[in-house]
C-alpha atoms as one frame of an Amber mdcrd trajectory, in Angstrom:
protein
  15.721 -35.480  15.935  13.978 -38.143  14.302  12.480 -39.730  17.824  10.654
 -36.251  18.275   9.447 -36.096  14.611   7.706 -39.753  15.504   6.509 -38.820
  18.677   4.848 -35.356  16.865   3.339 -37.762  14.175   2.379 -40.252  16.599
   0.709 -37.475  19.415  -1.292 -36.109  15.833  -2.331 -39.252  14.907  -3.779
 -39.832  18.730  -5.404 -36.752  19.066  -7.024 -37.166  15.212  -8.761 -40.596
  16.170  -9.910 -38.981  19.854 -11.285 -35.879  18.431 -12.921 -37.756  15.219
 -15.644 -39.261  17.109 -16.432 -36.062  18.600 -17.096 -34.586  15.249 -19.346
 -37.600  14.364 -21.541 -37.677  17.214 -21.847 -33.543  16.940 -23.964 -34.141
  13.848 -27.607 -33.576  13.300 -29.024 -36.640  13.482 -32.146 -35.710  11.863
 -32.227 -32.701   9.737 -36.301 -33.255   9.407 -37.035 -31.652  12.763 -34.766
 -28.646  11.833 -37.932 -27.028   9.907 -41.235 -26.466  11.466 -43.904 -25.097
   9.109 -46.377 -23.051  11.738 -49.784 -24.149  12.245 -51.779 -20.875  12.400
 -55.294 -22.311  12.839 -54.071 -23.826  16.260 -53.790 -21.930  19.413 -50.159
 -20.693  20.382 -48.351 -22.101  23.426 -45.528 -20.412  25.362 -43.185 -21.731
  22.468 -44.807 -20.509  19.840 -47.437 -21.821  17.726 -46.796 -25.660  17.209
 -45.671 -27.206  14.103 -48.090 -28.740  11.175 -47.552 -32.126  10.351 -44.966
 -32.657   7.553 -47.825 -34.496   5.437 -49.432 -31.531   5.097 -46.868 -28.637
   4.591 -46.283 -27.710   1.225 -43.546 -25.481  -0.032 -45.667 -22.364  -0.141
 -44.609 -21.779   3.720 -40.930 -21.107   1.911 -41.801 -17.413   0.405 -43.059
 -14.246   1.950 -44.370 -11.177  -0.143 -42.004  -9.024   2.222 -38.963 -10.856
   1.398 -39.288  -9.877  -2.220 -39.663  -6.254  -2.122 -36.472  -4.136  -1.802
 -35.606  -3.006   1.410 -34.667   0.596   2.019 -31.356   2.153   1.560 -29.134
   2.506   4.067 -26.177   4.917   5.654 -24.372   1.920   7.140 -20.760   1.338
   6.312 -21.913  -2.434   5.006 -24.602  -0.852   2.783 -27.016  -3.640   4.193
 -30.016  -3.908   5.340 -32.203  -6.586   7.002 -35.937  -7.584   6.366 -37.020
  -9.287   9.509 -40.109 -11.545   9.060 -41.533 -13.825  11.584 -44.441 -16.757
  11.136 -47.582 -14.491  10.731 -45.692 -12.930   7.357
């Protein structure tokens, strides 16, 4: 009995320090170039419209007139309701 309790321990302990570098390398490396703030003076590709340079993005990009008024009710069994908004708003 205690040969197999080792030989759990020891199987965890291998597949810990396998999977743990997994879990490091599936990190963001650089959460900068998670946000793009929209350049709307520029001409829109296939992806969209490209991204300003962070130098020049301020944090007024972060709120939306739309986002602050209530949305309507709703008949749903979550009582939610979603506001979509999109670059231009």
């Amino acid at each position: 009995m205690e040969h197999s309790k080792t030989l759990a321990a020891l199987f965890i302990h291998t597949l810990v320090l396998l999977v743990a570098p997994l879990l490091v390398m599936a990190t963001d490396p650089d959460p900068l170039q998670d946000f793009c703030v929209a350049d709307l003076n520029d001409v829109p590709s296939a992806n969209g419209y490209p991204c300003k340079p962070p130098s020049s993005a301020g944090d007024e990009f972060l709120f939306s007139s739309r986002a602050t008024m209530g949305g309507n009710p709703t008949s749903n069994p979550n009582g939610s309701n979603v506001t979509e908004l999109d670059v231009t708003h």
